[in-house]
N, C-alpha and C positions, 0 to 999 in steps of 0.2 A: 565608854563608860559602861560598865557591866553591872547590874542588879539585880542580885541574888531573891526571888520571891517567895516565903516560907511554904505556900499555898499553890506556886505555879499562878493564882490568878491573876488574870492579865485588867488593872481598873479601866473603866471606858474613859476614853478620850477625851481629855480636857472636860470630866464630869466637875470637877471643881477647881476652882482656881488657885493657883500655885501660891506658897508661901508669900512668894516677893512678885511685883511683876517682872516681868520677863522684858528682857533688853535686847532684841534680836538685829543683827546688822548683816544686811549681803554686803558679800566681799565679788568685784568682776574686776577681777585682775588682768583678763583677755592672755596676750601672750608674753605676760611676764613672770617671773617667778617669784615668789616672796623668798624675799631675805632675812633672816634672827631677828625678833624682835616687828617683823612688817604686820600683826596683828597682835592687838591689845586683849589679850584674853582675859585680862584680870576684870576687865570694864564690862565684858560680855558674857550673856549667859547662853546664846549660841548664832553661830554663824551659818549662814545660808552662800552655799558657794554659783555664783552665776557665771554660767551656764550651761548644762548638759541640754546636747538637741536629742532629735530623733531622726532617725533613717532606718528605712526600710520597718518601722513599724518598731525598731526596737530605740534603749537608749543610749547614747553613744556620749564622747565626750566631746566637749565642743574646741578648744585649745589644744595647743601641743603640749604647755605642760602641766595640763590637771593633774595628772599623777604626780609630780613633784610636788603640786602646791596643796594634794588633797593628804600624801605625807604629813608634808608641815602641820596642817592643820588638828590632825587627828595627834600630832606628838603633843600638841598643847594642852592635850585633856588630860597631861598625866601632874600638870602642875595646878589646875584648874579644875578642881573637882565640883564635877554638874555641868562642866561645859558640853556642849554638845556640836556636831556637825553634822548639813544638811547639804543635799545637794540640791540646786533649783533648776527644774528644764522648765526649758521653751523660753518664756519672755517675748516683747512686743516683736522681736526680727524672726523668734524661731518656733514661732506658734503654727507654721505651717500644717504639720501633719498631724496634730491632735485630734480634727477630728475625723482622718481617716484610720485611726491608730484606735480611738474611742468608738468604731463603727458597732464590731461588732461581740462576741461572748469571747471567740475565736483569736481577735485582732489583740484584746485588752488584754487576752493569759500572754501570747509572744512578748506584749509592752512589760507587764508585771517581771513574769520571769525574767527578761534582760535587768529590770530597776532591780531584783534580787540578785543577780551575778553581781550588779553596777556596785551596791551596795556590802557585798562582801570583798569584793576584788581591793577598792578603795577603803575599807573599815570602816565607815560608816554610818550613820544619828538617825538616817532618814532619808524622807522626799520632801520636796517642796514642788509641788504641781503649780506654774504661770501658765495657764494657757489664755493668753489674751485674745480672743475671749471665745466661748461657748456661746453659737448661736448668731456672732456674730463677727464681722469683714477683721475689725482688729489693722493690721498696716498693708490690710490685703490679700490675709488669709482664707484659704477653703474654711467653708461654714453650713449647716445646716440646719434646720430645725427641730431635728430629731437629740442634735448637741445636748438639749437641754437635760434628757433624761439620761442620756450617754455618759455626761460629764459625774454622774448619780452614781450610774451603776460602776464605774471607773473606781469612784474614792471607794464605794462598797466593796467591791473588790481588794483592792489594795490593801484596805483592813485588817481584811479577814486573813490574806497570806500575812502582813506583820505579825498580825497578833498569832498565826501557827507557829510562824518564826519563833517570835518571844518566846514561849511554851517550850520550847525546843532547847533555845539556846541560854533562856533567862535573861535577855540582853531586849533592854527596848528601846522598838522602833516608831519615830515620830515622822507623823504625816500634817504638814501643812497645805495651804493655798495661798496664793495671791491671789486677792480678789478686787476689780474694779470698783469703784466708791460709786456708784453712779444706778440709779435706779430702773435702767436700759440691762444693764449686768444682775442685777437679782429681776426682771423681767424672763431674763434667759437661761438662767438658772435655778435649782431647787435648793435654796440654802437652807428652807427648814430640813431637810431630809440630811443634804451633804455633811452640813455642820456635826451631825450624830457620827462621824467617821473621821473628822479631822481633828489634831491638839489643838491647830489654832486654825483664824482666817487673819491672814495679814492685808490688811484691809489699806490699798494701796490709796489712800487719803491728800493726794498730792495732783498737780496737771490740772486743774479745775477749771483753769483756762492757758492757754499756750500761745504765746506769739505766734501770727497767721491768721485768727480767728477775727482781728480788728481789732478791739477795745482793751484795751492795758487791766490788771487787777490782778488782786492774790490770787496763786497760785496753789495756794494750801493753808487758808483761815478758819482759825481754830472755831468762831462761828459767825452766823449769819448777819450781814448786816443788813438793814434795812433800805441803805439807802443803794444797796448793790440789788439792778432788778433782773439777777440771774440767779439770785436764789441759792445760792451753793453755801456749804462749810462741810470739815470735818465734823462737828457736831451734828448735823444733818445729815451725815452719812451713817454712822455710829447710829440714831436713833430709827433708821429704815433698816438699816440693817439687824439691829434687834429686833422692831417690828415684823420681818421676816423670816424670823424664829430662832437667830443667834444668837447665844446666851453672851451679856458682857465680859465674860469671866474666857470666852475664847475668841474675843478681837483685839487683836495687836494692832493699833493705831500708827500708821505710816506718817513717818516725817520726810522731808527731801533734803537731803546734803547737796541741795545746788538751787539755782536762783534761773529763772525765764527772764529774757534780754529782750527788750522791744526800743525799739530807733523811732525819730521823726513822729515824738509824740509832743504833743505840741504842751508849751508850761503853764498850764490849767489844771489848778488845784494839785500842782506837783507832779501833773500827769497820771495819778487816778482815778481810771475809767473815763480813759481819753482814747482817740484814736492809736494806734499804731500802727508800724509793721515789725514785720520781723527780719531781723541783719542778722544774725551770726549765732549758731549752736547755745547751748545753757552755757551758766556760767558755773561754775562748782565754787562750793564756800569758797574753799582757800584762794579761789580765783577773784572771787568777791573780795576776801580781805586785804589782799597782797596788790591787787591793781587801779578797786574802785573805792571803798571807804576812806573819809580824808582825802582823796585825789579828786575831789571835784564833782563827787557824787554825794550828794545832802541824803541823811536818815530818814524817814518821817515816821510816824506810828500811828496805826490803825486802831483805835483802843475798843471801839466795836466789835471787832475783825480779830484783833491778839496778833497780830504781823506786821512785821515791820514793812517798810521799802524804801527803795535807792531811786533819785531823779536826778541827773543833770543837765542844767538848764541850758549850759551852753551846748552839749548833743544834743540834746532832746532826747533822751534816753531812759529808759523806765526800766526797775529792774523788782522784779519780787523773789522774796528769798525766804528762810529760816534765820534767827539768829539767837543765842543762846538766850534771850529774853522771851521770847515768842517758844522758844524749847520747852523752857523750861515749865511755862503756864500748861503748855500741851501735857507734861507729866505730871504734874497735879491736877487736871483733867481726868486724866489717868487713874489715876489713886483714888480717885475724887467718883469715878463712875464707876467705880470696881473693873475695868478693864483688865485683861489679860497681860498687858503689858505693852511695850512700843515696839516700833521695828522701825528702819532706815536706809533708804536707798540714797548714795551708796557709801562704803567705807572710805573709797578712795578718793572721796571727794573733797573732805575732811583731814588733811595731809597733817594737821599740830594736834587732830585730835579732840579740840575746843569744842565742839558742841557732843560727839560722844562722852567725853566726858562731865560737862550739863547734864546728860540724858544719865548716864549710869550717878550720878551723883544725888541730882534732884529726885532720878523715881525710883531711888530704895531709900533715899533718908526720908522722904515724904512719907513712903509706904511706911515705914518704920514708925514715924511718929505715931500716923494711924492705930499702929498696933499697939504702943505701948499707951493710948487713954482706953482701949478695949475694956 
């Protein structure tokens, strides 16, 4: 997408909030390749491609066929205008070398100018910065304390080459984050400061509690319930996370296209916030619809909470999920907070499509209505 600017001037980053919200979905294809048709761009207004890592301090691609799929991707904008693509490094597996790469003045121009080859070579929207997390272990990653201010002068950084870019070429470049919902992550962070340098924070609003941990519950409740005494929601993220100097108008609220499985919970109140453990990897919606809904696994609804869950009593089996009821409350949330827009982890999880399109349907006709009693 190329944009001609009368003035050359480049507006600050997510200073105000876009027409519609924004509908933003990673795609982690791993090592396959999309086929005609294998992303819905009519539904999205940009995709976030997972996962470029880093080596030796630069950025590299993570799959064998990114190029082929970062192709496809980039042909889509030409039927789709405003769509956008981004590429996302790191994430929870490839957070490794962030913060030896964020050390030092010297480390971060190597990092930058590779993500500028990265992003010319591929034709590409942008960055998307996951570094799970700054300051902290993450699935076991090098960390220190110095991260905090690192992770600062990084977005700062990055900025300021887009925005020479832009100037240069008229074509702009967008810079996100993934950022942890959790008050441990803006502890280790400077999000008043960072936020001044990114389009959005994709505020990864999901994992609140994870088979392993012991006790069964949402995994991603739209808000607090009272009688939950671990205190979590998305709405309780959203409002620290403003409190911490981000404006609503640049958080993209995180849904999960897949459901946390927990075994051997015993049938007590349907089995929420009962013991469990955990048996077997997430479940992805379609995996949800196609093997446990109707098969033996009963709905229940959290009406406190806004989420649904799955229990069957003859496994003992607990499942927390998303489902286009619970979607769709979230995106007039949305509307409703003046939010940025949503985002979703992941696209493939979602194989009919049903709750993207919930999400793209429910949060531009909502926004819409909004607009037209203005």
């Amino acid at each position: 997408m190329v944009l001609f600017l009368a003035a050359l001037q480049i507006p600050a980053p997510g200073r105000t909030r876009p027409e519609r919200p924004l509908l933003v979905g990673y795609v982690f294809p791993q090592n396959t390749v999309f086929q005609p048709g294998g992303v819905d761009a009519q539904s999205l207004d940009r995709v976030n491609y997972a996962f470029a890592n880093i080596k030796d301090g630069r950025m590299v691609t993570g799959f064998a066929h990114d190029g082929e799929n970062f192709a496809y991707l980039a042909s889509l904008r030409k039927a789709r205008p405003g769509f956008t693509v981004l590429v996302s490094v790191g994430g929870w597996e490839w957070s490794t070398n962030f913060s030896d790469m964020a050390l030092t003045k010297r480390s971060r121009a190597v990092f930058i100018n590779s993500v500028m080859d990265f992003l010319l070579r591929y034709d590409l929207d942008g960055l998307d910065i996951d570094w799970e997390y700054p300051g902290l272990r993450g699935a076991g990653h090098p960390f220190r304390p110095e991260d905090k201010q690192n992770f600062t002068s990084l977005v700062r950084t990055l900025r300021k080459r887009f925005d020479r870019e832009t100037r240069r070429t008229h074509r702009r470049l967008y810079l996100s984050i993934a950022a942890g919902a959790s008050l441990s992550y803006l502890e280790h962070t400077e999000m008043n400061k960072v936020q001044r340098y990114v389009d959005t924070v994709n505020l990864m609003s999901y994992d609140y509690v994870v088979p392993g941990e012991g006790v069964t519950g949402h995994h991603s409740p739209l808000f607090t319930d009272p009688a939950e005494p671990r205190h979590y929601s998305t709405d309780a993220s959203v409002q620290v996370f403003e409190e911490a100097g981000v404006p609503a108008a640049k958080i993209l609220l995180g849904v999960p296209f897949y459901g946390h499985v927990w075994g051997q919970v015993p049938d007590v109140d349907h089995g929420l916030r009962q013991p469990g453990k955990s048996i077997h990897s997430d479940a992805t919606y379609g995996a949800i619809t196609s093997t446990m809904l109707r098969q033996g696994y009963v709905r229940y609804w959290d009406a406190t909470a806004g989420v649904p869950w799955l229990y069957n009593a003859g496994k003992q089996i607990f499942v927390s999920y998303e489902d286009p009821e619970s979607l769709a409350s979230k995106c007039r949330y949305v509307v409703t907070r003046k939010l940025g827009g949503m985002m979703f982890w992941d696209y493939e999880g979602d194989p009919d499509g049903v709750l993207r399109r919930t999400a793209s349907h429910t949060l531009h006709s909502t926004a819409a209505k909004g607009n037209s009693t203005k």
